[in-house]
C-alpha positions, 0 to 999 in steps of 0.5 A: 138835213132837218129843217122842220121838228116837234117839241111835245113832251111832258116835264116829268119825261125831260126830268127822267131822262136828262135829271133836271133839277131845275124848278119845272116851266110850262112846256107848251106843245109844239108840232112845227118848229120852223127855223129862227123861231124859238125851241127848247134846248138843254146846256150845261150850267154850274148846277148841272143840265138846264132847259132854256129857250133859244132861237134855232139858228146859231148865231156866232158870238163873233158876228158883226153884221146884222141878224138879217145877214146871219146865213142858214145855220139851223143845221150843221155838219158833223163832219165839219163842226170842228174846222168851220168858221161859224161852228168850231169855237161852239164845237169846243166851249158850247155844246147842247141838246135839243130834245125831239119828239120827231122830225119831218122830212120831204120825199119827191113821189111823183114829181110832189114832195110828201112830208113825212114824220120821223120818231122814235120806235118806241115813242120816246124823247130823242136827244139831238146832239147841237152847239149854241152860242150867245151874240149881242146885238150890235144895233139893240143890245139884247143878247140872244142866245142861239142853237143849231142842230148837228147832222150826219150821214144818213142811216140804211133806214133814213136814206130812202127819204133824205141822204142826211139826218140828225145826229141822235145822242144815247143816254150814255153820251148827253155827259160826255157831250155836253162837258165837251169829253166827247169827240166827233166820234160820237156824231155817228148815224142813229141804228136802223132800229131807232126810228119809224116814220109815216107820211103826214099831211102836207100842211106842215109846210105852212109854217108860221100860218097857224098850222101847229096841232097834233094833227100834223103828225097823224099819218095819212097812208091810209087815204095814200094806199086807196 
């Protein structure tokens, strides 16, 4: 799964890899993204690829009950994006990306769970494939726009620490994917060779508490080892 993620790019990076046209917006880096907060997603508008914010965890534009009785769609299944309830009408009209710099996930060493960061190998944007949808609130009226990020079978690599992980998009799918061309075939497990990771301080389980710095990312294997 993924539960936890970092938002730590430049403009000029998102204009290069997704060719934004878009006048550029104050990216404020973010260090640990907890679900129901809100993160930067990229969708599909008449002039072409868009940046806009949206709160992680989808909300179905279907939904009657209230936002406190929407259940944990942060994540969803690949292998069940097309038949689920509250996924399968975003699966076919609404489709995103959420650009990563990493993603934490925790694994169990001696009976305590130790976070770990994963990126990409060589520093660079990851594009994790994602549906959003918009509800209006029935009790307010506002309107919220809503992602969730997809996830797979974990790779040979990734498995050591989680047994699911994100469904990263290449370069050459963020089109297809977008414009809805792309099947599931194309939310398969990242090659062995995509990411590094290391474990990190276990402060990033603090979300919401103030703890949000570049420092979270920094690895402590060294103090680990001695």
């Amino acid at each position: 799964m993924c539960g936890r993620f970092t938002q730590s790019y430049t403009w000029h990076e998102l204009v290069e890899l997704y060719r934004l046209t878009q006048p550029a917006t104050n990216l404020r880096p973010r260090y640990n993204i907890a679900p129901t907060t809100t993160i930067d997603v990229l969708r599909l508008a008449e002039t072409g690829p868009e940046l806009v914010p949206m709160r992680w965890g989808l909300i179905p534009g279907w939904w009657k009950k209230t936002i406190k009785e929407v259940p944990s769609t942060f994540n969803a299944r690949a292998e069940t994006i097309s038949e689920k309830p509250m996924f399968r009408s975003a699966f076919k009209r609404t489709r995103c990306i959420v650009p990563v710099t990493g993603y934490y996930e925790w694994r169990t060493v001696e009976k305590a769970k130790q976070p770990h960061f994963i990126c990409a190998a060589d520093g660079a944007v990851l594009s994790i494939a994602g549906l959003w949808d918009q509800w209006k609130d029935p009790a307010t009226s506002e309107t919220i726009s809503s992602a969730t990020l997809i996830i797979t079978a974990a790779n040979d690599f990734a498995r050591c620490i989680h047994e699911r992980m994100p469904v990263f998009l290449g370069s050459d799918d963020h089109d297809a994917w977008l414009t809805g061309k792309a099947g599931v075939d194309v939310l398969r497990s990242a090659p062995n060779h995509l990411l590094r990771m290391w474990p990190v301080s276990t402060r990033v389980n603090k979300s919401g508490q103030g703890d949000d710095d570049p420092s979270l990312i920094e690895s402590i294997e060294a103090s680990i080892v001695g």
